[in-house]
C-alpha positions in Angstrom: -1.6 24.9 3.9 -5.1 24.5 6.1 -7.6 23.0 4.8 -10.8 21.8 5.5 -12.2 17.8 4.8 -15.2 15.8 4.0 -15.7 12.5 3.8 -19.0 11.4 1.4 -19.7 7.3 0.7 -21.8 7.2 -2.4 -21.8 3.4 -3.4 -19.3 2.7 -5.8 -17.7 6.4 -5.3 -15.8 7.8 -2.3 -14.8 11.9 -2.6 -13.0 14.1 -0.6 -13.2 17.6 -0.7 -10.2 19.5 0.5 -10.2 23.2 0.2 -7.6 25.1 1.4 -8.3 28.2 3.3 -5.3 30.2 3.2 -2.4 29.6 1.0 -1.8 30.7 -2.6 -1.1 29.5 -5.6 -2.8 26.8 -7.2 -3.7 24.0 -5.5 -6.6 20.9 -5.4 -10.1 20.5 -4.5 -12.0 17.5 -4.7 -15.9 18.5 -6.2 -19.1 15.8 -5.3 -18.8 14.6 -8.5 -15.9 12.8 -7.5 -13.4 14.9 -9.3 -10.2 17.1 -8.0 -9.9 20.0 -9.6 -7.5 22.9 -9.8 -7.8 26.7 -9.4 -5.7 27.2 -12.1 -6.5 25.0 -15.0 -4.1 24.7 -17.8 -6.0 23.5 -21.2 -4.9 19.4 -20.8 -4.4 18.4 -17.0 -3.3 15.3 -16.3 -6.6 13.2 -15.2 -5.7 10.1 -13.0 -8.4 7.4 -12.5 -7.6 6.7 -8.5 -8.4 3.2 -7.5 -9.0 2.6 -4.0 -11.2 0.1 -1.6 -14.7 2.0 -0.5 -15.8 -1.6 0.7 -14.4 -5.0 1.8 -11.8 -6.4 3.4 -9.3 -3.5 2.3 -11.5 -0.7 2.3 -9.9 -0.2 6.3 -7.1 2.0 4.1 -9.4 3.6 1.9 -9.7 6.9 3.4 -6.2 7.4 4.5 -4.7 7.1 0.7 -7.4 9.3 -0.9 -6.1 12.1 1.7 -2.2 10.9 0.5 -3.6 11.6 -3.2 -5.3 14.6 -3.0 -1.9 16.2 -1.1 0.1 14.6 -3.8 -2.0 16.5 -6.4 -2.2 19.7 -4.8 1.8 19.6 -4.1 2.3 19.1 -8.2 -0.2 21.5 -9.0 1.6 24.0 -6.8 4.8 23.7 -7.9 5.0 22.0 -11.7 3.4 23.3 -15.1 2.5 19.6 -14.9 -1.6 20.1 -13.6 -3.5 17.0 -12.0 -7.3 15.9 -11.9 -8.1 13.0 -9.4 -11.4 11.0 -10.6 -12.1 8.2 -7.9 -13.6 4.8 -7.7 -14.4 2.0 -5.7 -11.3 -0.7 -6.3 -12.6 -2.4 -3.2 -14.7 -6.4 -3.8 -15.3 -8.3 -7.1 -11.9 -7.7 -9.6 -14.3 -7.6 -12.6 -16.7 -4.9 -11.0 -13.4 -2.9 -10.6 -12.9 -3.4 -14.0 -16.4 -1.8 -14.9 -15.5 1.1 -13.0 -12.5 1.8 -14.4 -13.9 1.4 -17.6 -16.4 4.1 -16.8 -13.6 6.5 -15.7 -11.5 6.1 -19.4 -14.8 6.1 -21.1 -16.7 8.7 -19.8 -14.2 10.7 -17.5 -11.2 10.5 -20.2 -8.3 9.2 -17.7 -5.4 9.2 -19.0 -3.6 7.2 -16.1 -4.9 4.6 -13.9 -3.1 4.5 -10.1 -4.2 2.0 -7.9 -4.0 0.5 -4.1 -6.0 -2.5 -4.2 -5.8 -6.5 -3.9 -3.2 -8.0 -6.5 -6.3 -10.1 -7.9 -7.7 -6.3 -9.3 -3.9 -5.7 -10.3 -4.4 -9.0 -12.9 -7.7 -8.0 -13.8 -7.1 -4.2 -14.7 -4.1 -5.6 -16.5 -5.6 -7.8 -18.8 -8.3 -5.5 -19.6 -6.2 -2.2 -19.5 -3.0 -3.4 -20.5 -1.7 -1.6 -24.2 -5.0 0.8 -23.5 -3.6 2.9 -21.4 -0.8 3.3 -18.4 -1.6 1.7 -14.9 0.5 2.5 -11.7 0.1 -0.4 -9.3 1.7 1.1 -5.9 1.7 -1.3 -3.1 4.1 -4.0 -1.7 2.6 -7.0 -3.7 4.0 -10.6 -4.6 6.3 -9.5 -7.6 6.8 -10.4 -10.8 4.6 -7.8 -13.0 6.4 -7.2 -16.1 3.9 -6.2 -18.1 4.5 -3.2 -20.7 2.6 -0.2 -19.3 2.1 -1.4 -15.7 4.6 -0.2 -13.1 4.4 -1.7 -10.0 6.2 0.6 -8.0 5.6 -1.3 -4.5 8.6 -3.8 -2.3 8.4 -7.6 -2.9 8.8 -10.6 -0.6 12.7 -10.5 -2.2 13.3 -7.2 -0.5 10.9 -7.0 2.2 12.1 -10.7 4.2 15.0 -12.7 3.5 16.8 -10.3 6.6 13.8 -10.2 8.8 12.9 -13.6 8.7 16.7 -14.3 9.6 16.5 -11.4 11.9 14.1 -13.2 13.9 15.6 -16.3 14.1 19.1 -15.1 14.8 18.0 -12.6 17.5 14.5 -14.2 19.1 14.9 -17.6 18.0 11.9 -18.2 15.8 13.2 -21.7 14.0 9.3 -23.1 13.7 7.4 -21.0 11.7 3.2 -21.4 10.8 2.5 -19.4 8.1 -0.9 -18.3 7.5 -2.7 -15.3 4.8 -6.0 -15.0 2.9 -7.1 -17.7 -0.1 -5.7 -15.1 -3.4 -2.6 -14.7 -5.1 -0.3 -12.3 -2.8 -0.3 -14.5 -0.2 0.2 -17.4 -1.6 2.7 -16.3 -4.1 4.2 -14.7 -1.6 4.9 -18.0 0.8 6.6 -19.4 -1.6 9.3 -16.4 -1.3 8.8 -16.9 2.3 9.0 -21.2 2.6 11.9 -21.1 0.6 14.0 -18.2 2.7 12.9 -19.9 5.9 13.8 -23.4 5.3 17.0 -22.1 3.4 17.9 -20.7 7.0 17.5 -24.3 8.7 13.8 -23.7 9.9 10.6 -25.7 9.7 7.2 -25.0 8.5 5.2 -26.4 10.9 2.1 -25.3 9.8 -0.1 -23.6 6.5 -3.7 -22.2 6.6 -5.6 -19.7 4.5 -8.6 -17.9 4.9 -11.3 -16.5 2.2 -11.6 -12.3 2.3 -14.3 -11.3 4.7 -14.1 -14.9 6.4 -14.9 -14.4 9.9 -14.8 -18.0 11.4 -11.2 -18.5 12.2 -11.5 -20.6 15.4 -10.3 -23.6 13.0 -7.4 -21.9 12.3 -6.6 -20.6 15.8 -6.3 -24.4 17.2 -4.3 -25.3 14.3 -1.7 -23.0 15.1 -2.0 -24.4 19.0 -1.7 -27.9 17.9 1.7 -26.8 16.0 3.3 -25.2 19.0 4.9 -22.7 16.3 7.7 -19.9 17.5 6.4 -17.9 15.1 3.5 -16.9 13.1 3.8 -15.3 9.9 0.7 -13.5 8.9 -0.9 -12.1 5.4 -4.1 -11.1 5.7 -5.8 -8.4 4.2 -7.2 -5.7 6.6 -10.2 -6.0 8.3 -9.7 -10.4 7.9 -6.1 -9.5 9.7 -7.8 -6.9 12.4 -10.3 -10.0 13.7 -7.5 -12.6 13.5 -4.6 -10.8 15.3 -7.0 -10.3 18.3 -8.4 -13.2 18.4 -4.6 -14.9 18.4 -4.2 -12.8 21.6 -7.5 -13.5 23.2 -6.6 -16.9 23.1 -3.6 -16.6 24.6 -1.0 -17.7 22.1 0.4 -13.9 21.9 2.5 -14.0 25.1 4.2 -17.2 23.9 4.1 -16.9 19.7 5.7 -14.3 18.0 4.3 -12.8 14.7 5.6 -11.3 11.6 4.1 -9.7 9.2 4.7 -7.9 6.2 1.7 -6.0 5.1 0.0 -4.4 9.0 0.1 -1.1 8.7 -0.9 1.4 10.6 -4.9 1.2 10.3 -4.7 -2.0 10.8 -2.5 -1.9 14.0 -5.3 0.7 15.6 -8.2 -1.9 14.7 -5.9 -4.9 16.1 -5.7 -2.5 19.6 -3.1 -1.9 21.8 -4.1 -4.7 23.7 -3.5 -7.8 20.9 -0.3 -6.5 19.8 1.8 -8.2 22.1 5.5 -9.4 20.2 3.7 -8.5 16.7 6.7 -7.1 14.0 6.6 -5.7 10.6 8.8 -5.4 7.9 8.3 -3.0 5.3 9.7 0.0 3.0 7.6 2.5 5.1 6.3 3.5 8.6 4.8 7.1 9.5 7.6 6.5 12.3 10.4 6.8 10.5 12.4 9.5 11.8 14.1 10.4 8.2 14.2 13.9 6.6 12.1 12.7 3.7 9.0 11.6 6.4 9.4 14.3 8.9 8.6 16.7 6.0 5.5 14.7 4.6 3.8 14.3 7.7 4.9 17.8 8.3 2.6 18.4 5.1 0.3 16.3 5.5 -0.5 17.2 9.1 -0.5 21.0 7.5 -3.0 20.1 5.1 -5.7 17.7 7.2 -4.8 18.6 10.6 -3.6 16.0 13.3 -7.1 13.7 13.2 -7.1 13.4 10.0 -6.7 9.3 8.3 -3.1 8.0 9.7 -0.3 7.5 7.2 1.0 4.1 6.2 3.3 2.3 3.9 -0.3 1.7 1.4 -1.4 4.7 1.1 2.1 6.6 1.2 2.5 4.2 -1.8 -0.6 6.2 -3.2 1.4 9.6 -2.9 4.3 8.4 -4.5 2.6 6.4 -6.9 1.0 10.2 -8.2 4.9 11.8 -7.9 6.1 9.1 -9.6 4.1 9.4 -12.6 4.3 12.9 -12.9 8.1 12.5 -13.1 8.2 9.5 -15.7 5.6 11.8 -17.4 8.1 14.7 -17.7 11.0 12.0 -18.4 8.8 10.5 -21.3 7.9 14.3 -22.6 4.2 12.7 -23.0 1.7 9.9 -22.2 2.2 7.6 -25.2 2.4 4.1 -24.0 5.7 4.0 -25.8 7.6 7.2 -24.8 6.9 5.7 -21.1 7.7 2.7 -21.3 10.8 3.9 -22.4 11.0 6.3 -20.0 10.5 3.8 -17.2 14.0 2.0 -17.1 16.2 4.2 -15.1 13.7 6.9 -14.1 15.1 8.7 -11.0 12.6 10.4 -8.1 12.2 11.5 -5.0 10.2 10.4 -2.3 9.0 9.6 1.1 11.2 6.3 1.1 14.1 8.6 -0.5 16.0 8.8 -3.3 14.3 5.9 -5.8 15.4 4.6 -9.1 14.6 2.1 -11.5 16.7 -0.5 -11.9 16.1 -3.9 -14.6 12.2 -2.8 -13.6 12.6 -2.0 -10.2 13.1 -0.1 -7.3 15.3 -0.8 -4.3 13.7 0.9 -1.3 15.4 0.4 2.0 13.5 -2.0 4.6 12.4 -1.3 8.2 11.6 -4.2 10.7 9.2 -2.2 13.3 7.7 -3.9 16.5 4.1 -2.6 17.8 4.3 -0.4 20.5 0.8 0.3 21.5 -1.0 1.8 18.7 2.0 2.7 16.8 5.2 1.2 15.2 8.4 1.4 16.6 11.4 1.2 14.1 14.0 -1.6 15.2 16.6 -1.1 12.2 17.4 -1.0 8.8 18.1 -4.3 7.5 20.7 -4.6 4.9 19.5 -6.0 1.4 20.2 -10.0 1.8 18.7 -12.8 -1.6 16.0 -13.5 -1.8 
């Protein structure tokens, strides 16, 4: 499927019109009123409110999952009776603006979903004003923990994404003093505790702690504290753009040749603002990278090239988690047989799927994806293995 793409920034809304120019069947178009519509329109489509960053810290991902969603629409509307409309809106800066928005999308778009890629602070706001309203798919990696009726956070935790890299790293490079630092919210820091605890459970030291505010640029301060440590390791979570500006200025000051990092949440935009040049002994660990050689990801970027041509946003494991995040809804929407908060909330335990990361179930609330550990090669991620499931 060709198709051809635009990219419009209206303030709080962000479309993307993608038309395609010869293939048949039904399929999805995204109009300027920030709407994706279908050729063929049954009487009751699906409508999903999409929430994804237009601004701030995150909004360096923005683009790349509202291409994922639109070819995750367009492949259901294709192929299933099921027929989606994608309604879009800025989930990027202050939670209870995001809220606003998404309130404008139920109220005066109708949504009947909400599926978003955003900070884990939004995810607590949109759950306390959404939750029992109507269904919320929260997609990315995120701390863990969300067990709230009606919210399915679909994404890998710090259980699953670290106890066997972190030991990974110390068994194979040595990495027994670790400095963590992340951004001033609640992912990071809930995640460090996951992360103290599986270091110092593996005899290593925690030599160091910072955090930074979003969009806080002055991170000199925390440069010399990590120089002052004398660390082996650097474990970072920072959010996009705040992770771009501190990963190269780590290497300008020269700690990259002697420091390793580790990281669980630089993906692929963020490795091309970070450079080829700053990415010296910098590792990942994560459920997804467009690398993967598996038959699963050699057929959505097969797809996805198809559909936006080779320049268009590069994949990553956020907004891959925005295409499965639409496939996985549609399929606990056929499991429930509707969108009563009830029918899928009973529909959620056990709900089996495919996607890019495989075959995925639900199991006691969650899904098991198999973890990568990838080290930066230039501007891209090369995978080193599979690591086996280890506690957390």
């Amino acid at each position: 499927m060709q198709t051809q793409t635009d990219l419009t920034n209206d303030n709080a809304l962000l479309w993307l019109r993608a038309r395609p120019v010869a293939s048949g069947g039904r399929y999805s178009r995204m109009t300027n009123t920030g709407k994706t519509v279908t050729d063929i329109r049954p009487a009751k489509p699906l409508r999903i409110g999409l929430l994804v960053p237009f601004h701030g810290s995150d909004a360096i991902w923005g683009p790349s999952c509202q291409y994922s969603a639109v070819l995750a629409a367009a492949e259901i509307n294709r192929s299933s009776e099921l027929q989606i409309e994608l309604f879009a809106a800025d989930a990027g800066g202050d939670p209870q603006q995001v809220v606003a928005r998404s309130w404008q999308l139920f109220k005066e778009h109708q949504v009947d979903v909400l599926v978003g890629v955003h900070l884990s602070s939004v995810r607590v706001a949109l759950r306390e004003a959404f939750a029992g309203i109507i269904p919320y798919v929260f997609a990315p990696l995120y701390e863990g923990g969300e067990n709230t009726p009606g919210v399915y956070a679909i994404g890998e935790t710090p259980h699953q994404q670290f106890p066997a890299a972190i030991y990974w790293m110390m068994k194979n490079l040595k990495a027994q003093r670790w400095f963590i630092v992340g951004n001033d919210y609640i992912w990071p820091r809930a995640s460090h505790d996951a992360v103290r605890n599986i270091i110092q459970r593996n005899n290593g030291e925690i030599v160091g702690e910072d955090y930074l505010g979003l969009g806080q640029t002055n991170i000199g301060q925390v440069i010399n504290n990590i120089k002052k440590s004398n660390p082996d390791i650097v474990f970072v979570s920072l959010v996009g753009t705040d992770c771009v500006l501190f990963n190269r200025a780590f290497a300008k000051s020269g700690l990259s040749g002697r420091v390793l990092r580790l990281s669980g949440s630089i993906e692929e935009n963020i490795l091309m603002g970070i450079g080829s040049g700053h990415n010296h002994n910098l590792y990942c660990a994560a459920s997804y990278f467009n690398s993967l050689d598996t038959a699963e990801n050699r057929h959505f970027m097969n797809q996805y090239r198809a559909a936006f041509g080779q320049h268009a946003p590069v994949q990553s494991v956020l907004s891959q988690s925005c295409y499965e995040a639409i496939h996985f809804f549609s399929a606990l929407v056929k499991r429930a047989g509707g969108l009563s908060l009830s029918s899928l909330n009973s529909a959620y335990e056990g709900l089996r799927y495919q996607s890019v990361r495989g075959h995925q179930q639900v199991v006691q609330g969650c899904l098991t994806p198999t973890i990568y550990l990838a080290k930066a090669r230039d501007l891209h991620f090369e995978i080193v293995q599979a690591l086996p499931p280890l506690p957390g």
